[in-house]
PDB file of N, CA, C, O and CB in Angstrom:
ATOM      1  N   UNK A   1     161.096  78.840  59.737  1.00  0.00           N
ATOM      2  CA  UNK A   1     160.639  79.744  58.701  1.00  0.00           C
ATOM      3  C   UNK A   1     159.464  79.159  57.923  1.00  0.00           C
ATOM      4  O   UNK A   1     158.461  79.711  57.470  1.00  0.00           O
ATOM      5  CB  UNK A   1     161.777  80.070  57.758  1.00  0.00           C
ATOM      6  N   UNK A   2     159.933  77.679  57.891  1.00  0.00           N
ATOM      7  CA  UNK A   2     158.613  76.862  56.861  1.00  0.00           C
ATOM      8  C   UNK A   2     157.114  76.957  58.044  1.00  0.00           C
ATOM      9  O   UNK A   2     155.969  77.247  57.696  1.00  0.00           O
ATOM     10  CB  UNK A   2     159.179  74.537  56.424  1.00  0.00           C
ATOM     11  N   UNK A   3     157.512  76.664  59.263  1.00  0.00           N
ATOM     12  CA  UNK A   3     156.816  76.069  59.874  1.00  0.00           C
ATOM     13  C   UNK A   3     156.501  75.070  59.647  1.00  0.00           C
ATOM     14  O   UNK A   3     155.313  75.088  59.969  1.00  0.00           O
ATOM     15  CB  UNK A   3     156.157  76.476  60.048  1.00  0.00           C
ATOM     16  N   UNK A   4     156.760  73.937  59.225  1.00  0.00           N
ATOM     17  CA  UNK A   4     156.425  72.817  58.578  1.00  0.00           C
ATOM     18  C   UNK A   4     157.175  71.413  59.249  1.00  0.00           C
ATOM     19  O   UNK A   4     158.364  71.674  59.433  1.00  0.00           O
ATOM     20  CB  UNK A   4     156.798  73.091  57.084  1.00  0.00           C
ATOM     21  N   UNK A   5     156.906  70.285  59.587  1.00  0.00           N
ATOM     22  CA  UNK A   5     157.713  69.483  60.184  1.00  0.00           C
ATOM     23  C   UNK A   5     159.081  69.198  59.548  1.00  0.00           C
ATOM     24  O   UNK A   5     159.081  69.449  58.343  1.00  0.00           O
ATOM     25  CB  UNK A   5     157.036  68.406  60.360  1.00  0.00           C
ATOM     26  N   UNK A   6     160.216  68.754  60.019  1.00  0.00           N
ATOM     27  CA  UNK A   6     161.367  68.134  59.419  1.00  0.00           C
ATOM     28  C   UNK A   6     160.857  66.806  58.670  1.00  0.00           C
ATOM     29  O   UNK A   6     161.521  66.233  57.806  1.00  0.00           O
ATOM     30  CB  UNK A   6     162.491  67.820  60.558  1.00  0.00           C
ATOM     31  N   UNK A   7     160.094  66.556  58.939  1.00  0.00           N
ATOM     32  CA  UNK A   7     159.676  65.186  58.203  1.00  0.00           C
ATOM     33  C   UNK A   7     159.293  65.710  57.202  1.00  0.00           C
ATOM     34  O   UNK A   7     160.036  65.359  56.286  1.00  0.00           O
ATOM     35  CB  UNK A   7     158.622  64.205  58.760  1.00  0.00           C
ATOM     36  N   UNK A   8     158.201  66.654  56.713  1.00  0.00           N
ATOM     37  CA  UNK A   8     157.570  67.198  55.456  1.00  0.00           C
ATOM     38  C   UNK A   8     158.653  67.844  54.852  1.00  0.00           C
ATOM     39  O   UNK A   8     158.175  68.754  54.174  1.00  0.00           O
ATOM     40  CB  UNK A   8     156.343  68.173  55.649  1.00  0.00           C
ATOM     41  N   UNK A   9     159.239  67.838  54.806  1.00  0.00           N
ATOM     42  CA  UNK A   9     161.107  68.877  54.471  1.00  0.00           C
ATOM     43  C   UNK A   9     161.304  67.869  54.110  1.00  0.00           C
ATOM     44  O   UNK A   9     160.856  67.697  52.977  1.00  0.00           O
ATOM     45  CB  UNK A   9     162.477  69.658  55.692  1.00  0.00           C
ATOM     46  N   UNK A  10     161.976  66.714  54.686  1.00  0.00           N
ATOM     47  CA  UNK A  10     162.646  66.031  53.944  1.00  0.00           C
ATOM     48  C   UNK A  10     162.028  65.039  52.461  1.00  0.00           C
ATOM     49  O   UNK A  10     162.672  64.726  51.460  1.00  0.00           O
ATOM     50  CB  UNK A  10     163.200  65.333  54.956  1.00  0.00           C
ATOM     51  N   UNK A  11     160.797  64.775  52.747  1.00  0.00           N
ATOM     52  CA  UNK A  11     159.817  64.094  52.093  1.00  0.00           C
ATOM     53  C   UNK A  11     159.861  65.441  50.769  1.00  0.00           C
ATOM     54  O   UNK A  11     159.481  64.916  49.723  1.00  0.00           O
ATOM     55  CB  UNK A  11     158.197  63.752  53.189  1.00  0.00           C
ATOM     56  N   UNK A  12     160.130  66.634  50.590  1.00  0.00           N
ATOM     57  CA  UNK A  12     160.064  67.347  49.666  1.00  0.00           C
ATOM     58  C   UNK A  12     161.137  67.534  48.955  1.00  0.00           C
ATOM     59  O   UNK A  12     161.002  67.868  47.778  1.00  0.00           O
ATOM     60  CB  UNK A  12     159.641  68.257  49.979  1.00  0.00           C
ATOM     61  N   UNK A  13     162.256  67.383  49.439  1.00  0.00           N
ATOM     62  CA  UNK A  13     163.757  67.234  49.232  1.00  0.00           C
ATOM     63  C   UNK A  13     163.574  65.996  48.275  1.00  0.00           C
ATOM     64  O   UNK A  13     163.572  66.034  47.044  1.00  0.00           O
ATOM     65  CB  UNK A  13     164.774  66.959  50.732  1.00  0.00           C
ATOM     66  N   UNK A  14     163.395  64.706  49.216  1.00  0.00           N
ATOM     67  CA  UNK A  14     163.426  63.764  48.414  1.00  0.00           C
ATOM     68  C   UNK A  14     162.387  63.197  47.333  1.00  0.00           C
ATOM     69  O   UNK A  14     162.449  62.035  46.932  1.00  0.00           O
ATOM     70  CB  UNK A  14     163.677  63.030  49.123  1.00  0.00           C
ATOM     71  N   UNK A  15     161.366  64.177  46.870  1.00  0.00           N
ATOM     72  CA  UNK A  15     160.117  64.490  46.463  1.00  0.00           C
ATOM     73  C   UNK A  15     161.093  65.246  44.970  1.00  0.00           C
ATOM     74  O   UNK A  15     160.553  65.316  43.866  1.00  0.00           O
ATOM     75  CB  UNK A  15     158.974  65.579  47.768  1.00  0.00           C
ATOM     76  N   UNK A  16     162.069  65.582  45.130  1.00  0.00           N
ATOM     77  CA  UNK A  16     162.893  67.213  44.596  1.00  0.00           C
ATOM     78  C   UNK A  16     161.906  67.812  44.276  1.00  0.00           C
ATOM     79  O   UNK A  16     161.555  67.423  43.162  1.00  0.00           O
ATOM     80  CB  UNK A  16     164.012  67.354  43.240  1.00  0.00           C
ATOM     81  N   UNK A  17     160.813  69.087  44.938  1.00  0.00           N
ATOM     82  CA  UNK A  17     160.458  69.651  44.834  1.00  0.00           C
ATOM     83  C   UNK A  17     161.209  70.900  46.025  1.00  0.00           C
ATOM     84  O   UNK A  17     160.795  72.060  46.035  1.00  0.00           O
ATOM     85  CB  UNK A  17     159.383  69.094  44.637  1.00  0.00           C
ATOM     86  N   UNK A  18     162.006  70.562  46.690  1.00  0.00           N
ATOM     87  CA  UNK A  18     162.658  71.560  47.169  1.00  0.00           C
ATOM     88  C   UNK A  18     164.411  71.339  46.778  1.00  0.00           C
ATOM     89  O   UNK A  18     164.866  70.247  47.116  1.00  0.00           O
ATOM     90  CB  UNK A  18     162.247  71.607  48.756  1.00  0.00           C
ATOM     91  N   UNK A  19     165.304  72.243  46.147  1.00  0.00           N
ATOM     92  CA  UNK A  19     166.600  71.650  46.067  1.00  0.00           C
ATOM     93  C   UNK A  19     167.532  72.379  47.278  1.00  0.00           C
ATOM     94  O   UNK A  19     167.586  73.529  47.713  1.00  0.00           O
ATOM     95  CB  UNK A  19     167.216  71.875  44.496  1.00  0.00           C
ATOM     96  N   UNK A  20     168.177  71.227  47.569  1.00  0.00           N
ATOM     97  CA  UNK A  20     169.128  71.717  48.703  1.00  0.00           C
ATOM     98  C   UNK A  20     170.529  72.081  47.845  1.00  0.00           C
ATOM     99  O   UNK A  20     170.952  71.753  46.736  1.00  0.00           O
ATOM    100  CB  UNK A  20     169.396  70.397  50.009  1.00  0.00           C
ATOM    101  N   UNK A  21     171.187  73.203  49.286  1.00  0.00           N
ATOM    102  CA  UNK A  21     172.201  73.174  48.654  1.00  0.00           C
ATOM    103  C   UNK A  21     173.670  72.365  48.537  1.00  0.00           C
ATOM    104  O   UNK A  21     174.645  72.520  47.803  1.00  0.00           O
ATOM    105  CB  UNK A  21     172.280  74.067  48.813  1.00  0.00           C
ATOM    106  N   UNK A  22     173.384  71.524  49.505  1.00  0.00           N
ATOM    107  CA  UNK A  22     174.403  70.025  50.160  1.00  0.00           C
ATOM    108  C   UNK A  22     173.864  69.729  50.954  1.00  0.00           C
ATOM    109  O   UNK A  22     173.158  70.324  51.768  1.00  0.00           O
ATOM    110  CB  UNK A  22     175.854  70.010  50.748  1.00  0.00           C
ATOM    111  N   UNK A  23     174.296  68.193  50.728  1.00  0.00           N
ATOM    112  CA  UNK A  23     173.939  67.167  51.865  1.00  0.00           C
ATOM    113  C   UNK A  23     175.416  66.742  53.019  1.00  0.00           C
ATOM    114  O   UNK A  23     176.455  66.316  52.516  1.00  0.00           O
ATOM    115  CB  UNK A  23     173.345  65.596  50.916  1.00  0.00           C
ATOM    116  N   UNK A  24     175.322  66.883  54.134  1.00  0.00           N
ATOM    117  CA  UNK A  24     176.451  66.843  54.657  1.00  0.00           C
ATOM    118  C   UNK A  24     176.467  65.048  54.859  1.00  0.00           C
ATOM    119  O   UNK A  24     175.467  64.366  55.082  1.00  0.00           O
ATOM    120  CB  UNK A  24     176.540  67.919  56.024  1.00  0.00           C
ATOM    121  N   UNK A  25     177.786  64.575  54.720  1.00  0.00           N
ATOM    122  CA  UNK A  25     178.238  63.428  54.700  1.00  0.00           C
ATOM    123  C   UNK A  25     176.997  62.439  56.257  1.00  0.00           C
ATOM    124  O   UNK A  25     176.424  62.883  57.252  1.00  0.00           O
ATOM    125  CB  UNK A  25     180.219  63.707  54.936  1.00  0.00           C
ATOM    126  N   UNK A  26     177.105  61.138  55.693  1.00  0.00           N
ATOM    127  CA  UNK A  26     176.218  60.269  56.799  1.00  0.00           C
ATOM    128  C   UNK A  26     175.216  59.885  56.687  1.00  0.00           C
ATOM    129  O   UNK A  26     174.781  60.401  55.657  1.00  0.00           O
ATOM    130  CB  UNK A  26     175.952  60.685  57.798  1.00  0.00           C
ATOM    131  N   UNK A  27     174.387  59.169  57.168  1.00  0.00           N
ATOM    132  CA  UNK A  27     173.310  59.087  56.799  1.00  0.00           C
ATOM    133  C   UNK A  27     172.428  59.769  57.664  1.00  0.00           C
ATOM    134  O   UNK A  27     171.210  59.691  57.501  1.00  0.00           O
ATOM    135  CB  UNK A  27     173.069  57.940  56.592  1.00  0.00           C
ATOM    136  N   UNK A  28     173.023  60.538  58.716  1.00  0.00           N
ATOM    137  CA  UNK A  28     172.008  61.319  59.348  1.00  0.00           C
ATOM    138  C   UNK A  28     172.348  63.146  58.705  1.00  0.00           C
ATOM    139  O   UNK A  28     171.590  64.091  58.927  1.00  0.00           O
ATOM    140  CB  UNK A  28     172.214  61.030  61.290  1.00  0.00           C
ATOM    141  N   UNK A  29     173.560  63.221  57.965  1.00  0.00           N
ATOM    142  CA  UNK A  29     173.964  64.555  58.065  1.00  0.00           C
ATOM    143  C   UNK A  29     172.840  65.245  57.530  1.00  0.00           C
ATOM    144  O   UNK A  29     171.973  64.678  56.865  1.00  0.00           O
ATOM    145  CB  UNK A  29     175.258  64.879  57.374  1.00  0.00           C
ATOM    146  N   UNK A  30     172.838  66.954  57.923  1.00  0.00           N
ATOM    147  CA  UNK A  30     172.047  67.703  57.614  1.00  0.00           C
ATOM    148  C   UNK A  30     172.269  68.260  56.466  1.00  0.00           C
ATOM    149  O   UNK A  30     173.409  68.435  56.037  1.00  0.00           O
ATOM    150  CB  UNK A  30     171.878  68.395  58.412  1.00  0.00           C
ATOM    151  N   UNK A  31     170.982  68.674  55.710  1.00  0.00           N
ATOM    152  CA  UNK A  31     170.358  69.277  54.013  1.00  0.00           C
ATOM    153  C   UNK A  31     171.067  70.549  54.762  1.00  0.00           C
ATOM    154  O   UNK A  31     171.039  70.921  55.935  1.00  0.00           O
ATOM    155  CB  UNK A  31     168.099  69.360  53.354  1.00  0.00           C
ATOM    156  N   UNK A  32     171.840  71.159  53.362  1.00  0.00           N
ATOM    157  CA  UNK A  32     171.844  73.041  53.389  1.00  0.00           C
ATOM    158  C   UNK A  32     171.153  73.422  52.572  1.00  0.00           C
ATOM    159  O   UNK A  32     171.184  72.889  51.463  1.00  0.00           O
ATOM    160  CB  UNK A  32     173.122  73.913  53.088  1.00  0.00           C
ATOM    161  N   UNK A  33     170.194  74.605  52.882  1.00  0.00           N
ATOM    162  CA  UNK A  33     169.378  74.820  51.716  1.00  0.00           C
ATOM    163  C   UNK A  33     170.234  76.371  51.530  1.00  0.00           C
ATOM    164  O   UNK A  33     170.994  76.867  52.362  1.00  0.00           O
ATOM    165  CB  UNK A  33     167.422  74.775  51.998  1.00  0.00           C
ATOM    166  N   UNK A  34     169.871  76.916  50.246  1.00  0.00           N
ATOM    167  CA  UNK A  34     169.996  78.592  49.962  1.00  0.00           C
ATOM    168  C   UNK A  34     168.918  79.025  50.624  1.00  0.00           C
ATOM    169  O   UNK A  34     167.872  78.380  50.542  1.00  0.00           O
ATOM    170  CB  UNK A  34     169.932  79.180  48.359  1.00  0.00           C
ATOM    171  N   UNK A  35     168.998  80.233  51.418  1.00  0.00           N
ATOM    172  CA  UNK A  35     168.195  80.934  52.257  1.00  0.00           C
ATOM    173  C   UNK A  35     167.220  81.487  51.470  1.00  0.00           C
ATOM    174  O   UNK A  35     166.097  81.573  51.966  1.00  0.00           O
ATOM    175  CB  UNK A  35     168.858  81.879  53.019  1.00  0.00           C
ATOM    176  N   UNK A  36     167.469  82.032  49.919  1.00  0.00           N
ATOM    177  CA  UNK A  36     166.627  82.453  49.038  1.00  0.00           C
ATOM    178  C   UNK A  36     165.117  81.544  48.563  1.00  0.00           C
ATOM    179  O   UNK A  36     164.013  81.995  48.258  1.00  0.00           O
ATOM    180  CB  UNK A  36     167.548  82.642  47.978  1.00  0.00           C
ATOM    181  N   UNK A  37     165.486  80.455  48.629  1.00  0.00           N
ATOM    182  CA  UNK A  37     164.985  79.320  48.190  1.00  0.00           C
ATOM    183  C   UNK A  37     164.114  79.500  49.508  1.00  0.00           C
ATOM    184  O   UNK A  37     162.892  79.507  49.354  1.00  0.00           O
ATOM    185  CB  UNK A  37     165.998  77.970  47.857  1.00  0.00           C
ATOM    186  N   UNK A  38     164.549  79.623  50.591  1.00  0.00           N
ATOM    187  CA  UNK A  38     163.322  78.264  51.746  1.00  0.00           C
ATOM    188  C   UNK A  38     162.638  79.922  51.848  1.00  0.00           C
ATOM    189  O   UNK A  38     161.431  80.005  52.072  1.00  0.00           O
ATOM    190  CB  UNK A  38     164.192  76.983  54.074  1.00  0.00           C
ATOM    191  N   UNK A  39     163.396  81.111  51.689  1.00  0.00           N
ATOM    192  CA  UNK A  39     162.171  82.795  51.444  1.00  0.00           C
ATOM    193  C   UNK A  39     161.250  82.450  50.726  1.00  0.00           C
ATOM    194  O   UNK A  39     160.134  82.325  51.230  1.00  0.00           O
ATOM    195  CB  UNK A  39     162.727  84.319  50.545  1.00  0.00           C
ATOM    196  N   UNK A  40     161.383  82.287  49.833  1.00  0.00           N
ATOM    197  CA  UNK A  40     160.435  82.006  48.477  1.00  0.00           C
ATOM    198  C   UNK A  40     159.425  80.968  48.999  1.00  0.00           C
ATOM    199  O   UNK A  40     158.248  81.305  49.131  1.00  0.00           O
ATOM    200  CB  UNK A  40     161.349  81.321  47.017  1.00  0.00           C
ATOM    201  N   UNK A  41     159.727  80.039  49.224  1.00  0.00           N
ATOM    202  CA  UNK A  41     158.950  78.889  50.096  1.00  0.00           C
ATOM    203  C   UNK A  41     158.114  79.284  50.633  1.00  0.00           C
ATOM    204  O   UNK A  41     156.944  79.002  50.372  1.00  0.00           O
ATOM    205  CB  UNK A  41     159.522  78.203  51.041  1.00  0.00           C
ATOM    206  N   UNK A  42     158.540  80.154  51.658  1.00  0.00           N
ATOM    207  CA  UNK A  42     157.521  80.496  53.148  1.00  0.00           C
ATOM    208  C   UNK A  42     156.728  81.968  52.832  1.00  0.00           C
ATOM    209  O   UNK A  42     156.090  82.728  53.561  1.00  0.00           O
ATOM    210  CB  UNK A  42     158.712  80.769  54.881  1.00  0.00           C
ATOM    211  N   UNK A  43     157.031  81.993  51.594  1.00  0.00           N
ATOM    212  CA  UNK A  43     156.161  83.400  50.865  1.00  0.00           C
ATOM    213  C   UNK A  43     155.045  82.961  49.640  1.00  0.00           C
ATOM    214  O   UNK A  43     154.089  83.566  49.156  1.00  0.00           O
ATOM    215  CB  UNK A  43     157.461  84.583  49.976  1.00  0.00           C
ATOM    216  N   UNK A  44     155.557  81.796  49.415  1.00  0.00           N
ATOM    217  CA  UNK A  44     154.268  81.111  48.787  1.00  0.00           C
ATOM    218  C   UNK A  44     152.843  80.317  49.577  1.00  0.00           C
ATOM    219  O   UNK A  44     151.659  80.090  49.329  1.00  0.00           O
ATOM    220  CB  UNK A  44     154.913  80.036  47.976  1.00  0.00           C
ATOM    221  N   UNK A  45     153.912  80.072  50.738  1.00  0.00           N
ATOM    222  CA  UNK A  45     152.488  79.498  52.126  1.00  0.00           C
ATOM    223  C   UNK A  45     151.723  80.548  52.482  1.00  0.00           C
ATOM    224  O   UNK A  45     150.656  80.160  52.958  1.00  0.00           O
ATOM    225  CB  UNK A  45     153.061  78.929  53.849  1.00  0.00           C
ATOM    226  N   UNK A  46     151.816  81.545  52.449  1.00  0.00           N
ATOM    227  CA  UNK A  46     151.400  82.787  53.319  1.00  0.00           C
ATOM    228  C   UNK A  46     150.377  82.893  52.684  1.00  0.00           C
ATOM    229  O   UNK A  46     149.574  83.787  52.950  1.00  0.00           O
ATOM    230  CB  UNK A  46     152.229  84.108  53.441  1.00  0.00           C
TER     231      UNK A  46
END
């Protein structure tokens, strides 16, 4: 949706300029974001 690398995602996460909505346990587990949130996102790139 971002089009954007997983690397630039996470670098924004941990930037907190994007908030997730959980981090799943691990050190690899995956960010949940609100779907509203990463809309808004990919409507401000456009």
């Amino acid at each position: 949706m971002l089009r954007i690398d997983r690397s630039s995602l996470v670098r924004r996460v941990r930037a907190g300029t994007v908030d997730t909505v959980q981090k799943l346990p691990a050190a690899t587990g995956a960010y949940l974001f609100d779907r509203a949130v990463i809309e808004q996102l990919a409507g401000d790139q456009s």
